[in-house]
N, C-alpha and C positions, 0 to 999 in steps of 0.2 A: 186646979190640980190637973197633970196632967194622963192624957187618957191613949193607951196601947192601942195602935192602931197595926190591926191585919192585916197581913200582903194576901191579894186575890190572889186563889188558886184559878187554871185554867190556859191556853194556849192563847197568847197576844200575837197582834201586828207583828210586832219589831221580833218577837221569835220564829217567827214564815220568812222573813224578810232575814235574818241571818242565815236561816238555812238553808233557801236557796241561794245567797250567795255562797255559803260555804262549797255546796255542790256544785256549783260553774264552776267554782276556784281548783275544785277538786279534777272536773274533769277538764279542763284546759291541763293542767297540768300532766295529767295522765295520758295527755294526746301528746305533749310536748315530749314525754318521755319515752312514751311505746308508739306512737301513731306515727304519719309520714307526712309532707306539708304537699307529695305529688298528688297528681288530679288520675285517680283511678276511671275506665272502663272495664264494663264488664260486659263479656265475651264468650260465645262457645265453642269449647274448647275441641266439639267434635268438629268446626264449621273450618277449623286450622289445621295446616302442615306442620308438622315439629320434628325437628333435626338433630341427630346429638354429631357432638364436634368432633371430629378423630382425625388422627393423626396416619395417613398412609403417602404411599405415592401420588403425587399430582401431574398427571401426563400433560404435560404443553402442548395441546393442539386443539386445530381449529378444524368447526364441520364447514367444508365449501359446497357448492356444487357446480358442475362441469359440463363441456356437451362435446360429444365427438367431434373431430375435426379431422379430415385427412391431412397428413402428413406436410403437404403443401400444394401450391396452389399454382397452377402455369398460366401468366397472362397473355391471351395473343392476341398482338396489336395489328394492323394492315403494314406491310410493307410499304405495299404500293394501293395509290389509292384507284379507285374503277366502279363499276355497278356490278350488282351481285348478280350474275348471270345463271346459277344454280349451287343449292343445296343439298351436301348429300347426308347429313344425318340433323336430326332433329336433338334439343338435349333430355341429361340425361342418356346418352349413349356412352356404353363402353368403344373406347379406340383405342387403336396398336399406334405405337408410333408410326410417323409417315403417311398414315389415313388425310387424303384427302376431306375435308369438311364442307370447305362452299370453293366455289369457284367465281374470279373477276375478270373483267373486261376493261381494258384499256387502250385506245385506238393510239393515242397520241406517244403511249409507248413504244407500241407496234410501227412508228413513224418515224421513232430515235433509235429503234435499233436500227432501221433499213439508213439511218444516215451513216450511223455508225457504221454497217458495212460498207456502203457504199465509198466513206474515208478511207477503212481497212483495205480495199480493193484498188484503192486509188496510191496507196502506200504501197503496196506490193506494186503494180506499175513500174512506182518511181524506181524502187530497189532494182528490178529486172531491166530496168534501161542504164541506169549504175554502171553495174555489175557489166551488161552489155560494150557501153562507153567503155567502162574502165581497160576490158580484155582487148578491146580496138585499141588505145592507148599505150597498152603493154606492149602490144605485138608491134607500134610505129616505134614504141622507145626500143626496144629490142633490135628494130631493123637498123633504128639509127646506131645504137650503139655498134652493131657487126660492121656496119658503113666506117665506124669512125677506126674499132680496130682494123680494119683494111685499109683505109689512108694510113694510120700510124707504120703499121710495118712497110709498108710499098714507101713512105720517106724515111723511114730509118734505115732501108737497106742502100736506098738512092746516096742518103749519106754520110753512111757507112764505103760506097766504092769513091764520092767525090774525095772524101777523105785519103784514102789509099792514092788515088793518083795525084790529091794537091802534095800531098809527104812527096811524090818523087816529080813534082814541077811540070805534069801533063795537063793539069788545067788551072784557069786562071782565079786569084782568091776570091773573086765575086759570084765565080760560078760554086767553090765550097761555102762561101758562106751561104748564100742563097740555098744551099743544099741544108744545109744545116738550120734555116730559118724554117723552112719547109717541115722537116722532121721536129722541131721543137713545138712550130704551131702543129699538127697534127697532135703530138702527143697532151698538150693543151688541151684542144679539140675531144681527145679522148675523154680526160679527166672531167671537164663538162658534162660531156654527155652520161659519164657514174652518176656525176651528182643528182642532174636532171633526173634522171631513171630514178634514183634513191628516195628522191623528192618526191616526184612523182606517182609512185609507187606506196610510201607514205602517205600520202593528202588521199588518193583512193582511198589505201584501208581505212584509214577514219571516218570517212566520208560513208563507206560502206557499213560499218560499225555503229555510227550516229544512224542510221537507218536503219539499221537492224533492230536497234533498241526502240526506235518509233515504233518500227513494225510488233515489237512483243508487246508496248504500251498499249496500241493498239489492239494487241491478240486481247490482253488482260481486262481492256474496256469492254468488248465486245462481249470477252466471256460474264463480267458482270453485269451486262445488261441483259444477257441470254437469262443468267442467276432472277433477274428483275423481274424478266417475263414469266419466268417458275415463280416467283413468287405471286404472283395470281393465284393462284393454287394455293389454298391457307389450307396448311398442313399440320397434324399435331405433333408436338415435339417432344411428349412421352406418350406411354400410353398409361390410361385410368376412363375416366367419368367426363363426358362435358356437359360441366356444370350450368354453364350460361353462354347464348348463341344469340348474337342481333343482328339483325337486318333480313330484308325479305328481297326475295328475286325483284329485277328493276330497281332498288333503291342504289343510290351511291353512296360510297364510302370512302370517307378520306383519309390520305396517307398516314399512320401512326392511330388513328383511331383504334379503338378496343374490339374487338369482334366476338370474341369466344374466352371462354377462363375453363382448365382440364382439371379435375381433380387427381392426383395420386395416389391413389390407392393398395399400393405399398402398403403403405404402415399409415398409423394413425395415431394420431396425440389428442389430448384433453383441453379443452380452451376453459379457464374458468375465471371470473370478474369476485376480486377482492374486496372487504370493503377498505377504505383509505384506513382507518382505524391501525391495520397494522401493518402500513407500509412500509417503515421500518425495522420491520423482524421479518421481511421476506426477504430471500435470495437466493441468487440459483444452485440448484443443485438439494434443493431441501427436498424430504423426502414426505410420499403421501401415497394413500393405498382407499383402493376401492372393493368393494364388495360384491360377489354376484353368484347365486347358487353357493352358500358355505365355504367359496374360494376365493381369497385374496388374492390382486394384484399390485406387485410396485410397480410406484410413479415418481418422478425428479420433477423439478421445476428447471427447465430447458433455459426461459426468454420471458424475461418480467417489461411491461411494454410501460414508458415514464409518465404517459399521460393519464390522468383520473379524469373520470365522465361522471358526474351524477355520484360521488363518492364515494366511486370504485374505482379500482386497475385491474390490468388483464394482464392476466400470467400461461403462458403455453406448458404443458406436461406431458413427456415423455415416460410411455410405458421403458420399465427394467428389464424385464424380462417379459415372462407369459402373457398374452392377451384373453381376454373373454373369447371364446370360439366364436358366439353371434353379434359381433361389434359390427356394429352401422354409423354409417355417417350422421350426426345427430339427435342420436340416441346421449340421453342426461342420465349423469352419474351423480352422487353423494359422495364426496373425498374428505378422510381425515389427516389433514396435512399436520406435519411434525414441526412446530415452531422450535422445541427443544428438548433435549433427554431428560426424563419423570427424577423429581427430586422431592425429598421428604418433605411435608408440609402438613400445617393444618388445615383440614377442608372441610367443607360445608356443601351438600347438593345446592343446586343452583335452584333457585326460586322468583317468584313474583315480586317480594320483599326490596328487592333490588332495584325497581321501576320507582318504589316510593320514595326510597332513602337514598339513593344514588351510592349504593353501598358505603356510606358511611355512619350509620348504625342500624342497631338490631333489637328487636324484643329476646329477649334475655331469661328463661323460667328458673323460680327459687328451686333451691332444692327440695322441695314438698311438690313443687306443678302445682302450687295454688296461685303464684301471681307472675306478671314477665315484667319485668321492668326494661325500658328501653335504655340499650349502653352505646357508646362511640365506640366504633371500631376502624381498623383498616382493611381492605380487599385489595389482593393485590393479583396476580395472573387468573383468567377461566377459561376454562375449556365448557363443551357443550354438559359436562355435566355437574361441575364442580366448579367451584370459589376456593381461592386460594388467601388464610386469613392471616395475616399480616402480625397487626395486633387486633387487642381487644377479647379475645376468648379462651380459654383454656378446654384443655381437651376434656370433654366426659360432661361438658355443657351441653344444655340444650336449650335452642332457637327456636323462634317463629321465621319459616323462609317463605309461607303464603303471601299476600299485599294486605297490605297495613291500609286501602284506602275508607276504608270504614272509621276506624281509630282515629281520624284527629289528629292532634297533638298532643293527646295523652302520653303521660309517661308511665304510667303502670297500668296493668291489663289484669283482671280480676278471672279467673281461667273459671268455670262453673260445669 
C-alpha cells in the first residue's frame, strides 16, 4: 500500500544558490542599463579650476617681450691703418659729430704724401718750361711769318713792274719770268709758314692741355692723400653714445679694422626675439603697444630679420607716435602684439590642462557638477589669456582647465 510522503519544510542549498544567482543576473543587468563601462576617479573638486564656456571676442595677440635699442647703430672702421697715438674719450661718451676720438700715426704715409708732392712740384715744372718753350716758339713763328709776309710783297711788287716793262719789250722774258718765279715762290713761302704757325700753334695747346689735366690729376691725388692723413683722426660721424672703443695707445691698427661703434640717440626702437612658432603670421607693419605708468604706447614692426636662433626670430619696432619720457637704452618692455582683428569665438581661459592633452581634449562637467567626463575637442588660436574653441563644446559648459597630471587615463572624474 502505498504511503504519502511529505515535502520538508525549511531553506535548501539549491534555494541560496538560485538566489544569488538571481541577484548577479539582476545587477549585471542594472549596470548594463544605468551604469557606465568608463573607469572613474575620484577628485576634489576644491583642489580644481573650472571654467564655463562663453562665447565673446577673441583678441589675436601675442604677449612678447622687448629691450631698448637706439635707433641705429654707426660702425667706424680705420681708414687708415697706424698705431694709436692717443685717445680722447673713453666709452660710453656722449659726442657731436666731428669729435675727434683717438688719434693715429703713420710714418709710411707721411712718406707718400711727400712723394706725391714732390711729383705735383715736379709737374708744375714741366708745365712752366711748356708754356715758357711754347711763347719762344710763338714769338720765332710770328717773326718767321712777318719775314715771309715781307719777301711776298717786295716780289709781288718786283713782279708786278717786270711785268709792265716785259708788256712794252724793255726787258728780256727770262728776266719776267724769273720775276715772276720769284713772287710765286715767296707767296708758297708764305702759305707754309700759315700752316706751320697753325700747326704749331695746335701741338702746343694740346701739349699744354695734356698737362694741365696731369697737373689737376695731380692736384686731386694730392688732395686725397692730404684727406688720408685727416683720416688719422677717427672722427665721429653723428653725434649719440660711443658704445664700444678698442685699442689702447702704442697698439697698432689695421686699415679697415673696427675701432669704435656710436649709438644714435635720436630715437629709439624695441628689438624683440619671437618664438618660430609664429613666423608665419608676422609681418611688417603689424601693430603692438606697450605699457608704462597707465599709458599706452604704439609700436609697428619696422624689419623682421630671416634667421631663427635657438627657435626664435628677431623683429625691430618702431614706436608711432609718443615715447615713455624715461626710455633708456636697454631697458625691457612686455608687448602685446596684434596678430589680427578680435572675432567672435568660443573661448575658454587658458589653463595647465593644455600641457597634458595637447589641447585635444577636455574634462567635461554633467550638468549636476557631480562627474567630468573626458570629451575630444579642437583648439584653435590663444592669446595669453584665452583658447579659441574650434569644436567640441558648447557654450554654458563647463571644464576642467587645471592639469590632468594626477588622473591617468581615466575617463570620468567623480567631482566630491
Amino acid at each position: 500500500m502505498d504511503r504519502k510522503i511529505e515535502k520538508k519544510k525549511g531553506l535548501r542549498l539549491k534555494h541560496v544558490v538560485v538566489g544569488v544567482g538571481s541577484l548577479l543576473f539582476l545587477g549585471m543587468l542594472l549596470t548594463l542599463l544605468f551604469g557606465s563601462s568608463a573607469s572613474t576617479y575620484r577628485v576634489n573638486k576644491e583642489n580644481m579650476s573650472i571654467a564655463t564656456v562663453v562665447s565673446g571676442d577673441f583678441d589675436d595677440y601675442i604677449n612678447i617681450s622687448g629691450q631698448v635699442k637706439p635707433i641705429s647703430t654707426y660702425y667706424l672702421h680705420a681708414y687708415e691703418g697706424g698705431r694709436i697715438v692717443e685717445k680722447y674719450l673713453e666709452e660710453g661718451a656722449l659726442v657731436k659729430e666731428g669729435d675727434t676720438i683717438m688719434k693715429l700715426e703713420n710714418r709710411n704715409l707721411h712718406m707718400e704724401i711727400l712723394n706725391v708732392e714732390a711729383d705735383f712740384v715736379s709737374k708744375q715744372n714741366d708745365l712752366r718750361q711748356t708754356k715758357f718753350n711754347f711763347e719762344s716758339d710763338m714769338v720765332i713763328s710770328e717773326t718767321n711769318k712777318i719775314e715771309a709776309q715781307y719777301h711776298l710783297r717786295k716780289a709781288k711788287r718786283n713782279y708786278e713792274q717786270e711785268q709792265y716793262m716785259f708788256d712794252r719789250n724793255l726787258i728780256s722774258k727770262e728776266e719776267y719770268i724769273e720775276a715772276r718765279e720769284n713772287y710765286e715762290l715767296a707767296k708758297k713761302k708764305m702759305e707754309v709758314s700759315l700752316i706751320k704757325s697753325q700747326q704749331d700753334s695746335l701741338a702746343k695747346l694740346n701739349t699744354i692741355k695734356e698737362l694741365d689735366a696731369d697737373l689737376e690729376r695731380m692736384k686731386r691725388t694730392l688732395d686725397m692723400v692730404y684727406e688720408r692723413l685727416d683720416h688719422l683722426h677717427v672722427k665721429a660721424p653723428v653725434a649719440g653714445q660711443l658704445a664700444m672703443l678698442q685699442g689702447e695707445p702704442g697698439q697698432q691698427v689695421a686699415a679697415g679694422s673696427p675701432v669704435a661703434q656710436i649709438h644714435d640717440l635720436s630715437d629709439y626702437k624695441i628689438e624683440s626675439w619671437i618664438d618660430e612658432h609664429y613666423i608665419d603670421r608676422i609681418t611688417a607693419f603689424l601693430s603692438g603697444k606697450i605699457t608704462k605708468n597707465d599709458s599706452a604706447y604704439a609700436l609697428k614692426i619696422k624689419k623682421i630679420y630671416p634667421e631663427v636662433k635657438e627657435g626664435k626670430f628677431k623683429v625691430d619696432m618702431h614706436f608711432s607716435g609718443a615715447k615713455p619720457a624715461l626710455i633708456r637704452n636697454g631697458q625691457s618692455y612686455y608687448i602685446n602684439l596684434e596678430l589680427g582683428d578680435p572675432e567672435k569665438a568660443l573661448i575658454i581661459p587658458k589653463g595647465a590642462f593644455f600641457q597634458s592633452s595637447g589641447g585635444q581634449w577636455i574634462y567635461v562637467l554633467d550638468p549636476a557638477g557631480e562627474y567630468a567626463y573626458r570629451r575630444n575637442v579642437r583648439i584653435g588660436k590663444q592669446n595669453p589669456k584665452y583658447y579659441e574653441v574650434l569644436e567640441g563644446l558648447e557654450v554654458g559648459e563647463k571644464v576642467i582647465i587645471s592639469g590632468y597630471e594626477a588622473f591617468g587615463d581615466n575617463e570620468r572624474l567623480a567631482l566630491e
